[in-house]
VOGU-3710 file (C-alpha; in Angstrom, 3 decimals, decimal comma):
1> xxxxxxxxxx> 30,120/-26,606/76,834  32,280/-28,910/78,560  32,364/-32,492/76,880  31,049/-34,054/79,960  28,683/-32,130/79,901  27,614/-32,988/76,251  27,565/-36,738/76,793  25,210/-36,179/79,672  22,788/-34,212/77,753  23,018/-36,713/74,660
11> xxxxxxxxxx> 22,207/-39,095/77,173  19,496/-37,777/78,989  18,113/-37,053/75,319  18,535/-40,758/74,370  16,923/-41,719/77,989  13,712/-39,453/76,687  13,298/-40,733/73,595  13,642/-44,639/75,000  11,039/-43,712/77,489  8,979/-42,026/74,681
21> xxxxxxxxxx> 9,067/-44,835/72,845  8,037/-47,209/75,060  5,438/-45,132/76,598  3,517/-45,398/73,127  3,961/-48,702/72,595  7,270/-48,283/69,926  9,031/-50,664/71,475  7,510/-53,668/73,488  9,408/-54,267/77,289  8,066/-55,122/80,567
31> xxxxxxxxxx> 10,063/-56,698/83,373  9,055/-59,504/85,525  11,171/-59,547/88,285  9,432/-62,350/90,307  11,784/-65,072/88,139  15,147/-64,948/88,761  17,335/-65,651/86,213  17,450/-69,037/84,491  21,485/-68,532/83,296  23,803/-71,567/84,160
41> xxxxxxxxxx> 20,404/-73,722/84,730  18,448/-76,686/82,741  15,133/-77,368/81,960  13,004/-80,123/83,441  9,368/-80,565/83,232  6,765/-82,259/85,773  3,149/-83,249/85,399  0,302/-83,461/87,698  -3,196/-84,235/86,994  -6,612/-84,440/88,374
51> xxxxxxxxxx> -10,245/-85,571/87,662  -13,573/-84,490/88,973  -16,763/-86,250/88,895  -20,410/-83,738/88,829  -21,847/-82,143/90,405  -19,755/-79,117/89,378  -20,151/-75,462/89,988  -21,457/-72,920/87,510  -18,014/-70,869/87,680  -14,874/-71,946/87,306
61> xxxxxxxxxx> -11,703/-69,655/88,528  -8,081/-70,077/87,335  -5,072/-68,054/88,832  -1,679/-68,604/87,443  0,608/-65,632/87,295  3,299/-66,839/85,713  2,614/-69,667/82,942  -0,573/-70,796/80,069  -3,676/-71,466/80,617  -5,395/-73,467/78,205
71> xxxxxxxxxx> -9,410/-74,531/79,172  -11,668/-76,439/76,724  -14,864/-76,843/77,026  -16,156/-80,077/76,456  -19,858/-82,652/75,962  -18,377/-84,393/78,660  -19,713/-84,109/82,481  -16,253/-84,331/83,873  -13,289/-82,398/84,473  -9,695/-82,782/83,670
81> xxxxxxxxxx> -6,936/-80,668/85,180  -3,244/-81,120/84,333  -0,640/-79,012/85,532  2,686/-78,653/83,740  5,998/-77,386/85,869  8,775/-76,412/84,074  11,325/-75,606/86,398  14,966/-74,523/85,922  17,944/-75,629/87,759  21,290/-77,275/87,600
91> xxxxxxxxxx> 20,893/-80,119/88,422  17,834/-83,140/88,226  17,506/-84,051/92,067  16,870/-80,042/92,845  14,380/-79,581/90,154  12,572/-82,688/91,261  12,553/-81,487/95,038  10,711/-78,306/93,613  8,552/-80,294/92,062  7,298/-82,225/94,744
101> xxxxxxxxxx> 6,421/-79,165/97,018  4,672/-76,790/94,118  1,526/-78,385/93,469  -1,952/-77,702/92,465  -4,646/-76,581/94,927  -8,439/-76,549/93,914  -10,504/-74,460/96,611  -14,184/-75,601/96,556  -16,838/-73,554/96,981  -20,693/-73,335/96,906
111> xxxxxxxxxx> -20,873/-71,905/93,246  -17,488/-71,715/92,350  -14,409/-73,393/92,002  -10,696/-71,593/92,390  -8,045/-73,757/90,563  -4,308/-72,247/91,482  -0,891/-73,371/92,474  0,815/-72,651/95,931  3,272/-70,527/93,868  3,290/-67,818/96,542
121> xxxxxxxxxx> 5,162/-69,982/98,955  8,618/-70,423/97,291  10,958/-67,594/97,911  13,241/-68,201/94,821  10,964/-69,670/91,768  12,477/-69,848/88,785  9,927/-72,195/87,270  6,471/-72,013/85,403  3,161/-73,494/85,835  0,958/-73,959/82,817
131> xxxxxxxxxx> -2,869/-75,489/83,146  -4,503/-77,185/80,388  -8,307/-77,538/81,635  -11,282/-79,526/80,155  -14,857/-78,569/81,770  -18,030/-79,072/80,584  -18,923/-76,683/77,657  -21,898/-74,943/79,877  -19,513/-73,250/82,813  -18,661/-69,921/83,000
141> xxxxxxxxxx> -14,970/-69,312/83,178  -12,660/-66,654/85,369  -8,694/-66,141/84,263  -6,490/-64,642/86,012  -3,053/-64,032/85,048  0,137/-61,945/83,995  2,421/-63,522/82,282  1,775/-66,079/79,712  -1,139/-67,377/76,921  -4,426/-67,934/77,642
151> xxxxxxxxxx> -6,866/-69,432/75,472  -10,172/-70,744/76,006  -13,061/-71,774/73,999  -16,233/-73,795/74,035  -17,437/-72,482/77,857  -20,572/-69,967/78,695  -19,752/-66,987/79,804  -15,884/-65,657/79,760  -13,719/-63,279/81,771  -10,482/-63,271/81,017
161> xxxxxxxxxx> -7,605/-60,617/82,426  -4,327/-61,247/81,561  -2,016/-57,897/82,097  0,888/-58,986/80,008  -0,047/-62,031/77,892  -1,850/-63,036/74,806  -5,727/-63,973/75,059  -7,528/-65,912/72,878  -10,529/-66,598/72,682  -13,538/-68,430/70,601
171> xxxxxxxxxx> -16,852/-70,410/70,382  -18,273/-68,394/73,602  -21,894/-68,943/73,898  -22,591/-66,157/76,492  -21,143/-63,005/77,297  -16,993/-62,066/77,069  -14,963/-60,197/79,066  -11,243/-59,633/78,418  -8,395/-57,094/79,847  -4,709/-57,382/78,700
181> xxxxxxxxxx> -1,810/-55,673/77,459  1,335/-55,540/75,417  0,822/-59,302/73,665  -1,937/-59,717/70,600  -5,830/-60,570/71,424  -7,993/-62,704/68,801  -11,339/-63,372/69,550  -14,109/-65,372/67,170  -17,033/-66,915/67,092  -18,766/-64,625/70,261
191> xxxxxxxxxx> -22,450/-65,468/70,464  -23,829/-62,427/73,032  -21,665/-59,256/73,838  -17,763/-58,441/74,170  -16,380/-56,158/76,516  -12,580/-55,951/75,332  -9,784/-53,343/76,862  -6,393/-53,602/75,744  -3,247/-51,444/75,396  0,278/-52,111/73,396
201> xxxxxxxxxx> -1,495/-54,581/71,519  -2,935/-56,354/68,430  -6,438/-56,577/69,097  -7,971/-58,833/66,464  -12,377/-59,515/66,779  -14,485/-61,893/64,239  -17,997/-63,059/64,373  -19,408/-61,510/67,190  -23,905/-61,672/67,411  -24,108/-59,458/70,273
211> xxxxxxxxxx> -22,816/-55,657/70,785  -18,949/-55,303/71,186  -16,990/-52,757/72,897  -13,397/-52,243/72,668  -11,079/-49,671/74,317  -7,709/-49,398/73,282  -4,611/-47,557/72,428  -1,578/-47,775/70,620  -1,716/-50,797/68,349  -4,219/-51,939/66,396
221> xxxxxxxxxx> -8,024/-53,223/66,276  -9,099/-55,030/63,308  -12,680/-56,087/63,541  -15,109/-58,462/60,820  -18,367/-59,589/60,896  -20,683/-58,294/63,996  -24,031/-57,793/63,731  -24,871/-55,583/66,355  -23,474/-51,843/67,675  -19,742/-51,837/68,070
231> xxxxxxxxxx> -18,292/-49,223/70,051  -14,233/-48,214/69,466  -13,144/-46,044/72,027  -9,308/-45,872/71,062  -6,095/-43,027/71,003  -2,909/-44,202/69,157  -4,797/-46,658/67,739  -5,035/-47,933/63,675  -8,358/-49,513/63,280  -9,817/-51,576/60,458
241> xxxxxxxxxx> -13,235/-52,926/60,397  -15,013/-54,868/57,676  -19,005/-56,317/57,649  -20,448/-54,333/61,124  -23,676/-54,272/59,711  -25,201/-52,485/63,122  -24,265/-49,152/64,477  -20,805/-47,966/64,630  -18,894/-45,626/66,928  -15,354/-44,742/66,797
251> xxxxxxxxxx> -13,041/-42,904/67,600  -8,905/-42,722/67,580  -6,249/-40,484/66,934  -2,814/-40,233/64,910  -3,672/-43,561/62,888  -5,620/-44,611/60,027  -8,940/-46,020/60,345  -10,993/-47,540/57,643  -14,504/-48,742/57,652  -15,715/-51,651/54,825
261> xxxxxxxxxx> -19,455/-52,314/54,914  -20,870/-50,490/57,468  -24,332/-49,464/59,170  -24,786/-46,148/60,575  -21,436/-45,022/61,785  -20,329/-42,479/63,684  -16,312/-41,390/63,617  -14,385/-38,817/65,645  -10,374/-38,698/64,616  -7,502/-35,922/66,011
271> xxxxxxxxxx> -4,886/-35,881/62,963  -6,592/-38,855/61,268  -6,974/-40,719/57,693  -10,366/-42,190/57,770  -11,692/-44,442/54,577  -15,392/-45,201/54,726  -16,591/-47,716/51,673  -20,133/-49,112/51,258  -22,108/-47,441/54,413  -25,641/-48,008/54,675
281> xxxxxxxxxx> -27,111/-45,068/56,874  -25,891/-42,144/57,980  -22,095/-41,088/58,032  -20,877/-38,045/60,743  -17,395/-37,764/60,753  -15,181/-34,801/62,472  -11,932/-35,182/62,274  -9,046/-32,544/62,133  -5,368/-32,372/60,543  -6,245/-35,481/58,506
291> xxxxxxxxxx> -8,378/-36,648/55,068  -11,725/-38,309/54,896  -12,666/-40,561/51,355  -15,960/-42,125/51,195  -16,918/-44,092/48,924  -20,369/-45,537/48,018  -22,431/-44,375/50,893  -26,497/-44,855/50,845  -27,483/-42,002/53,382  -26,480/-39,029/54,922
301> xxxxxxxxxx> -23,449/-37,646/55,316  -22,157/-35,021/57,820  -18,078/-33,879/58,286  -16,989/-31,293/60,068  -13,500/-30,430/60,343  -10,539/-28,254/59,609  -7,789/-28,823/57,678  -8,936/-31,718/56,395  -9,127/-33,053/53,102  -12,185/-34,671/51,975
311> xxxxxxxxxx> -12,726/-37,373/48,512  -16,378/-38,315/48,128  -17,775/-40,766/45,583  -21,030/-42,160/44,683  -22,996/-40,825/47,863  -26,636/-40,808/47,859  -28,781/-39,475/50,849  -31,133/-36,844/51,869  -28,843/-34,436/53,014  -24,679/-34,023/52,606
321> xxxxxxxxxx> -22,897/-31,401/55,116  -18,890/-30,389/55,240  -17,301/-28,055/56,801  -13,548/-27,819/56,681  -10,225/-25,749/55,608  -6,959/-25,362/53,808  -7,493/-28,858/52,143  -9,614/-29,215/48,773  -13,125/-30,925/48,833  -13,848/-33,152/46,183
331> xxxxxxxxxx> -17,429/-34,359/45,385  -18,571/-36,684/42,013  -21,399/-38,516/41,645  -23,601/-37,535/44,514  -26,777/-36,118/45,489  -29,236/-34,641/48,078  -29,191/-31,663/49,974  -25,224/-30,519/49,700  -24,409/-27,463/51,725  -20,324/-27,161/51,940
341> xxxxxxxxxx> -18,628/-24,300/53,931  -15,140/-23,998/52,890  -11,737/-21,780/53,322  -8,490/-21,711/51,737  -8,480/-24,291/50,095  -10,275/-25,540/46,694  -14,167/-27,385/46,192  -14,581/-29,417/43,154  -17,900/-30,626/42,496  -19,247/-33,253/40,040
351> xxxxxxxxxx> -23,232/-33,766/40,788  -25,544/-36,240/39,973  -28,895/-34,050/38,443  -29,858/-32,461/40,918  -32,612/-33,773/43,260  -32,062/-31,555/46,306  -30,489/-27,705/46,361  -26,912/-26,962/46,365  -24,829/-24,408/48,118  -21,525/-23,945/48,569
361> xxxxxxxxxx> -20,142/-20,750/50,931  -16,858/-20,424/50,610  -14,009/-17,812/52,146  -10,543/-17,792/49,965  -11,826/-20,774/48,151  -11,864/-21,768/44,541  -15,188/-23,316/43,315  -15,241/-25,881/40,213  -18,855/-26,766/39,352  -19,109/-29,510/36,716
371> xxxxxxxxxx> -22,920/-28,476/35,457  -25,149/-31,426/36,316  -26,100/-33,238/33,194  -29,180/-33,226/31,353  -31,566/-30,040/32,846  -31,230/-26,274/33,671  -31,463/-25,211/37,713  -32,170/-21,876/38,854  -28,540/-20,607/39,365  -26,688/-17,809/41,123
381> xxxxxxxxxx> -23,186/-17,211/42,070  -21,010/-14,167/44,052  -17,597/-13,408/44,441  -16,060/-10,486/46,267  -12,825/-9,315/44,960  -12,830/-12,580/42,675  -13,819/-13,998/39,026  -16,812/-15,808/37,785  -15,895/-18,049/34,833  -19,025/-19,120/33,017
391> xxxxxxxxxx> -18,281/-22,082/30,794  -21,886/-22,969/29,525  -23,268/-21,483/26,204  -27,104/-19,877/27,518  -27,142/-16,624/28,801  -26,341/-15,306/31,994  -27,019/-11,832/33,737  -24,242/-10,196/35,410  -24,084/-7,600/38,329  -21,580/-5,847/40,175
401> xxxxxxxxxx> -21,525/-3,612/43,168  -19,368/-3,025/46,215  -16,707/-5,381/44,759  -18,834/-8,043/44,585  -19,845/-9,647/40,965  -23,199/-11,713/41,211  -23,999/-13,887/38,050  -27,615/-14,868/37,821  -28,928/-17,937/34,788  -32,069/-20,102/34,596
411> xxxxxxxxxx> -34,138/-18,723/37,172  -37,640/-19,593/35,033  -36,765/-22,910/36,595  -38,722/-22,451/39,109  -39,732/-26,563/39,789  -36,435/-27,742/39,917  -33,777/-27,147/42,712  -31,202/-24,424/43,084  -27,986/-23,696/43,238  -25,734/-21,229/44,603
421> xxxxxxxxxx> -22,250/-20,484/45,270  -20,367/-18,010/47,399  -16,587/-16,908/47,632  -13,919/-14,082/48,369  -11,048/-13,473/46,339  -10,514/-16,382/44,521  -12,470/-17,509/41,055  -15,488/-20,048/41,032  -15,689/-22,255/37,314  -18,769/-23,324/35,984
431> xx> -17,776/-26,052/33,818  -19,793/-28,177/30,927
//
């Protein structure tokens, strides 16, 4: 291979990976090719500002592409607009004559309002407009933008998209909408429901009283404190959420997503860790490639998987179901109805006394039993082409046939539940 030849395939190699990595959110570009470059120029800023008397309309609508928005809602029944132009250029008398001709325009209609500025008619721009808004705290509020920060709080109703800019939002006393991408979201203090899709981002949500909603990928949602169901739809995505006392759906892939103080909850992960600590209700998890540890759960618990590693403490429900493969299952202090399906890997089991029937089934799978303390259950176990190693001192009855050993103890015990496991040519311990 010819070395021209090798530098072009290193580069389109390093041309992959770049695009790769930006794709998924690795590394953080956009262009925005409607300002020209600012080199060789100075900064000079202009204000203008307005005030409006009632009556006002119930929606207010702000559209600045390129610049913050800032809109406060206030006790006061007027409005205050003030726009900010920072414009570059070389020299004073230019920038000025710029910022004569860009101005604000406020299009009034029957129910709504549409605050903008007459950016669209300058050829060259190279300047910014930011808004800072007061309005009376009971409008609803429309944002529309690209680049810059928006942040409102202290309005009705919100709807916020802002494709390549950071949103924040709080004290909303109706519903919220938001849309963005590629800068950080943080929303608090929500009192009905929150709608919230975001990509390449930082998606932070506290204090929400009404159902939230989020769809994301790649970057992270970190949510505290809602009362109602929250919905995660996200891929690429690391999720954390702490006090969602309603029901809980979720579902991501390749990150990490842990759940503190939860209601029901419902989790799907593709090559996932998921931590679940202090649930109250049922837990269903499938996940795949990954581990699952839960940890002080009051209710049912359901995982299906495969080779996927599961930790369970302190879990205490009606019934517990887990299905997985080539990663060891680990069980102490739980109880209820346990059935565990299992291959190639290893189940390790430390029981509560027993209040519902165990069972494990397992296929190339080691079994460790710790014997649950205090009474004797009806008790059988089989293993084809395997041990049994009985560590208790009572007798047992042993049987073999067709390679398969079957040891039988306890079964007087007819009022208390039973327990039996299954595997294939590996050894199941039945410890003290």
């Amino acid at each position: 291979m010819k070395a021209k030849e090798i530098i072009l395939l290193i580069l389109i190699i390093v041309v992959g990976i770049l695009f790769h990595q930006i794709y998924t959110g690795e590394i953080d570009v956009y262009f925005d090719f409607d300002d020209d470059a600012i080199l060789f120029s100075n900064e000079f800023d202009f204000e203008d500002y307005q005030e409006f008397e009632p009556p006002f309309p119930s929606l207010i609508r702000v559209v600045n592409s390129h610049g913050n928005i800032d809109i406060l809602g206030t006790d006061e029944e007027k409005m205050t607009v003030t726009l900010r132009k920072k414009i570059w250029r070389r020299k004073d008398d230019a920038a000025k004559e710029i910022a004569d001709q860009l101005k604000m325009e406020v299009e009034r209609e029957a129910n709504r309002w549409v605050i903008s500025t007459n950016r669209h008619e300058f050829k060259k721009k190279n300047f910014r407009t930011n808004f800072v808004i007061s309005i009376p705290s009971g409008t609803d509020v429309e944002v529309i933008s690209s680049y810059g920060t928006v942040d409102v709080a202290y309005v009705r109703n919100a709807d916020i998209t802002n494709r390549h800019g950071e949103i924040i939002a709080e004290d909303i006393s109706g519903e919220l909408r938001l849309d963005n991408s590629y800068r950080d979201v943080e929303v608090n203090n929500v009192e009905s429901d929150l709608y919230l899709e975001s990509h390449n981002s930082h998606v932070y949500v506290g204090a929400v009283k009404g159902k939230a909603h989020v769809v994301h990928r790649y970057g992270k949602v970190q949510l505290d404190n809602i009362s109602k169901d929250v919905t995660i739809e996200g891929s690429h995505s690391e999720i954390y959420g702490e006090k969602l006392t309603g029901p809980v759906e979720v579902e991501s892939s390749y990150k990490k997503i842990t759940l503190l103080k939860v209601g029901p909850t419902k989790i799907i992960g593709h090559n996932c860790t998921i931590e679940v600590e202090g649930a109250d209700g049922y837990l269903d998890i499938q996940n795949s490639y990954g581990k699952v540890w839960v940890v002080n759960l009051q209710g049912d618990l359901v995982i299906d998987g495969k080779n996927l590693a599961v930790k369970g403490e302190t879990i205490v429900g009606e019934k517990i179901s887990i299905k997985s493969s080539y990663r060891d299952i680990e069980l102490s202090e739980f109880s209820g109805r346990t059935t565990i399906t299992h291959s190639h890997g290893k189940v390790i089991l430390v029981p509560y006394p027993l209040t519902h029937p165990l069972e494990v089934k397992g296929n190339y799978a080691t079994i460790e039993l710790s014997w649950p303390l205090g009474k004797k259950y009806p008790f059988e176990a089989q293993v084809k082409n395997g041990k049994i190693e009985w560590g208790l001192a009572e007798e047992i009855s042993i049987h073999e046939e067709d390679h398969t050993r079957t040891l039988k103890a306890f079964l007087q015990e007819t009022e208390v539940p039973s327990i039996f496991l299954y595997t294939s040519y590996r050894t199941i311990w039945v410890k003290e």
